[in-house]
C-alpha positions, 0 to 999 in steps of 0.5 A, a space after each residue: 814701389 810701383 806694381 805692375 797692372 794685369 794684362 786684362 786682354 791677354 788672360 781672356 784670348 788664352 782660356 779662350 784658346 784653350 777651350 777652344 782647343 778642347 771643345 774641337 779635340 772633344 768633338 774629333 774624339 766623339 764624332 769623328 772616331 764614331 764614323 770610323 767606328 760605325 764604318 768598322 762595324 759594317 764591314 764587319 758585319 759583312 764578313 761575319 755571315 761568311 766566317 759563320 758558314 764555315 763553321 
């Protein structure tokens, strides 16, 4: 019987893919959402001194 050899490129290019995908969903994870976050925050900061006044 004769075996097969390992594709020795294909393995390579697919962890790559793989981490490449992973490293740019981290990132949108961290920094994107945390603009969201930080943009959140200031608008709500500016609402607050209005709800603390009717109190």
């Amino acid at each position: 019987m004769s075996s097969k050899k390992p594709n020795k490129v294909l393995a390579p290019l697919v962890i790559a893919g793989i981490t490449i995908g992973f490293l740019g969903a981290a990132y949108k994870f961290i920094f994107v959402d945390s603009k969201r976050t930080k943009k959140d925050q200031t608008e709500h900061a500016v609402d607050k001194p209005v709800e603390d006044q009717q109190n």
